[in-house]
C-alpha positions in Angstrom: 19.3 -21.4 26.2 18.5 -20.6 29.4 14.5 -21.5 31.2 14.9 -17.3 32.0 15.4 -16.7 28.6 13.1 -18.6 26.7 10.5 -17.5 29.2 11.1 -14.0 28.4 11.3 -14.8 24.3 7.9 -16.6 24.6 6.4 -13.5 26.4 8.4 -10.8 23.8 6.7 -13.3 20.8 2.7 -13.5 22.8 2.6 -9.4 23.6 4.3 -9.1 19.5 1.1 -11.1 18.4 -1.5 -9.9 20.6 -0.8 -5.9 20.5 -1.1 -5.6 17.0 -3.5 -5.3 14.3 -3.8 -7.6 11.4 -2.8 -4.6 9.1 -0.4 -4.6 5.8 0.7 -0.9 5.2 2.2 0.0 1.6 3.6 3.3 0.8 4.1 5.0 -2.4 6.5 8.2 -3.8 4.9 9.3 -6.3 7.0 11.3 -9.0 6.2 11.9 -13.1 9.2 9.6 -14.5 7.7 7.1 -12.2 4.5 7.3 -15.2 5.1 5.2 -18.1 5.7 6.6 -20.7 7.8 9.0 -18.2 6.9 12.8 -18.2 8.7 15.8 -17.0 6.6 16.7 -14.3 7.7 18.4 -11.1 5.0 17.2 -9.2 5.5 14.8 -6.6 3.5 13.2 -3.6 3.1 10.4 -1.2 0.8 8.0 -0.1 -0.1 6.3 2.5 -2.1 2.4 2.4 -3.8 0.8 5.1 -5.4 -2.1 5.1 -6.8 -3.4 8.7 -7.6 -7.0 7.6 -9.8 -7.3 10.8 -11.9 -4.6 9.7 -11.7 -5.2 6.5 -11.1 -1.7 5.6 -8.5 0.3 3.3 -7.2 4.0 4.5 -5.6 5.8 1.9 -3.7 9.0 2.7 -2.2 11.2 0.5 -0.2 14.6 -0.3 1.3 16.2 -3.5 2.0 19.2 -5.0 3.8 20.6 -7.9 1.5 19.5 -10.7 1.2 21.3 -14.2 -2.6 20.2 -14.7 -5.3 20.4 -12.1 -6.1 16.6 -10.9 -8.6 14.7 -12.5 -8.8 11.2 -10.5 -6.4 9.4 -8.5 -6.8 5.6 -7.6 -5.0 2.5 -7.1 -3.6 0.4 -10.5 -3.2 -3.5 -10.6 -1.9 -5.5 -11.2 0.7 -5.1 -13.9 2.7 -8.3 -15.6 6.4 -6.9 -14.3 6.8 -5.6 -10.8 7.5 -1.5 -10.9 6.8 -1.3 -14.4 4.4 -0.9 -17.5 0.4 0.3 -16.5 -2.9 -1.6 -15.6 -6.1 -1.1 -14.7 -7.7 0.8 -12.3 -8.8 -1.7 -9.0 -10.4 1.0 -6.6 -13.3 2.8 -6.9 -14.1 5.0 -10.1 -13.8 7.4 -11.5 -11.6 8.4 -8.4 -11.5 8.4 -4.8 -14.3 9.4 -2.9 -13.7 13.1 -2.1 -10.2 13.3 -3.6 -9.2 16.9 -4.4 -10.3 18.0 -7.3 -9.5 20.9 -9.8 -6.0 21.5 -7.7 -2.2 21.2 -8.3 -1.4 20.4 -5.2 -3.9 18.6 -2.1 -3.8 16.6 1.2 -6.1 13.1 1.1 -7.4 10.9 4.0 -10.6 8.7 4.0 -11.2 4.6 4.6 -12.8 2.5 2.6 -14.6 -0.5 3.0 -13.1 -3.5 1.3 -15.8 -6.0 1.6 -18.7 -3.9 -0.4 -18.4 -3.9 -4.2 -18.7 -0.1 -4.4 -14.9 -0.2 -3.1 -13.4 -1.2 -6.0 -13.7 -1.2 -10.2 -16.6 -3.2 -11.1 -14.1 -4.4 -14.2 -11.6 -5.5 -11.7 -13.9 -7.3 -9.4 -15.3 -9.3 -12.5 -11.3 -9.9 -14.2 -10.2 -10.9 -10.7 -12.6 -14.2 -9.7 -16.1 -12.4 -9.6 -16.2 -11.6 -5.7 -15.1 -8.7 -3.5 -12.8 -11.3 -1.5 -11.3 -12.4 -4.9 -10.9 -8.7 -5.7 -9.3 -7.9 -2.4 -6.8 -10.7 -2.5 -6.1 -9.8 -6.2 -5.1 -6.4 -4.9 -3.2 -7.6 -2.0 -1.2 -10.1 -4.1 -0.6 -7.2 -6.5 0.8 -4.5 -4.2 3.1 -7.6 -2.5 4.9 -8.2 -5.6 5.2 -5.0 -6.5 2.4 -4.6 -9.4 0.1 -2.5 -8.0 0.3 2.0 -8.0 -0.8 5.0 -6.9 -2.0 7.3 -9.6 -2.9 11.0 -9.7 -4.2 12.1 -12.9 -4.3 15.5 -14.2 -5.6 17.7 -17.0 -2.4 18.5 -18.6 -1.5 14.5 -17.9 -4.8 12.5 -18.7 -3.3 9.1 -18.4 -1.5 10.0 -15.5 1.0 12.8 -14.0 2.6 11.1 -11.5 2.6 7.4 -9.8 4.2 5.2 -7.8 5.1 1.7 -6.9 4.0 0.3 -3.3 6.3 -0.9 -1.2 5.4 -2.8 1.6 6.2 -1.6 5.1 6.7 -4.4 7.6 4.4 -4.5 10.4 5.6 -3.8 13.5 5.2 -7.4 15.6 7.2 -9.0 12.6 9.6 -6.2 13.3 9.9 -7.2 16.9 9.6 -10.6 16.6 13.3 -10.3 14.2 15.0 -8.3 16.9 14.1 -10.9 19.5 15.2 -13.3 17.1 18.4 -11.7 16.3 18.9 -11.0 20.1 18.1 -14.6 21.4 20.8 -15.8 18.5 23.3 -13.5 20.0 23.1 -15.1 23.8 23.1 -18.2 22.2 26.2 -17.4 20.1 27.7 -15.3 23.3 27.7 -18.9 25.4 30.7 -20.4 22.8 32.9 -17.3 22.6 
């Protein structure tokens, strides 16, 4: 490889590292046979998961519409014992979000939490998951990298839950950058022996 090209690979990778945020973003469809047991519902919604690991902080957004009950609660499950499957306990704050909608079939969410105060979380899953917020918080992580960890909307017609979803994780965009100078840098390297 060339000086000029490693140069400019070093300088992609420091400004990929520096510019961006310590975050881990999930995102969740959230859909009735996606409950377990499945329903019928024809209410669906997305979310939104934050988590600024600087700040320490979790922002949930949220949007759905098309339930049959009016919601209840909504909250984040973890973590369950197969990935995308089966149900757990509630790990965020109860009995729901702070400000969720309430009383509505359909609703927009936004609000941040912070994750290094108790009050952020199920006092349950804090005390099942190592006894301390940080234990709790790395519990959660884990569980929404594996795939074990939902978003939940509950409802009146659908107590235990009208419609849920699995989060996915949603690279972050250094890692992103750092794969397509990768990728590139492999491709000058590979265009040298053609």
């Amino acid at each position: 490889m060339k000086p000029a090209t490693l140069s400019l690979v070093l300088a992609l990778t420091c400004l990929a590292c520096t510019s961006t945020a310590h975050e881990q973003i999930y995102t969740f469809d959230l859909s009735g046979p996606a409950e377990s047991p499945p329903n019928a519902s024809p209410g669906t919604g997305s979310a939104l998961v934050t988590f600024d690991l600087d700040l320490v902080t979790m922002r949930v957004q949220a949007d759905f519409t098309g339930l049959t009950g009016m919601t209840t609660a909504a909250h984040i499950h973890c973590c369950t014992a197969d990935p995308g499957l089966l149900n757990a306990g509630v790990a965020t704050i109860t009995p729901t979000f702070t400000g969720f909608p309430s009383g509505v079939t359909a609703g927009v969410y936004d609000h941040t939490y912070d994750m290094a105060v108790a009050g952020s979380y199920n006092a349950a899953f804090i005390t099942a998951n190592g006894g301390t917020v940080s234990s709790a918080l790395n519990t959660l992580l884990a569980g929404l990298d594996a795939g074990k960890a939902y978003f939940n909307i509950h409802t009146s017609t659908f107590g235990g839950g009208e419609i849920r979803g699995f989060g996915v994780v949603i690279p972050e965009p250094g890692s992103m950058l750092l794969t397509v100078v990768g990728l590139g840098t492999s491709l000058l390297g590979c265009r040298r022996w053609i």
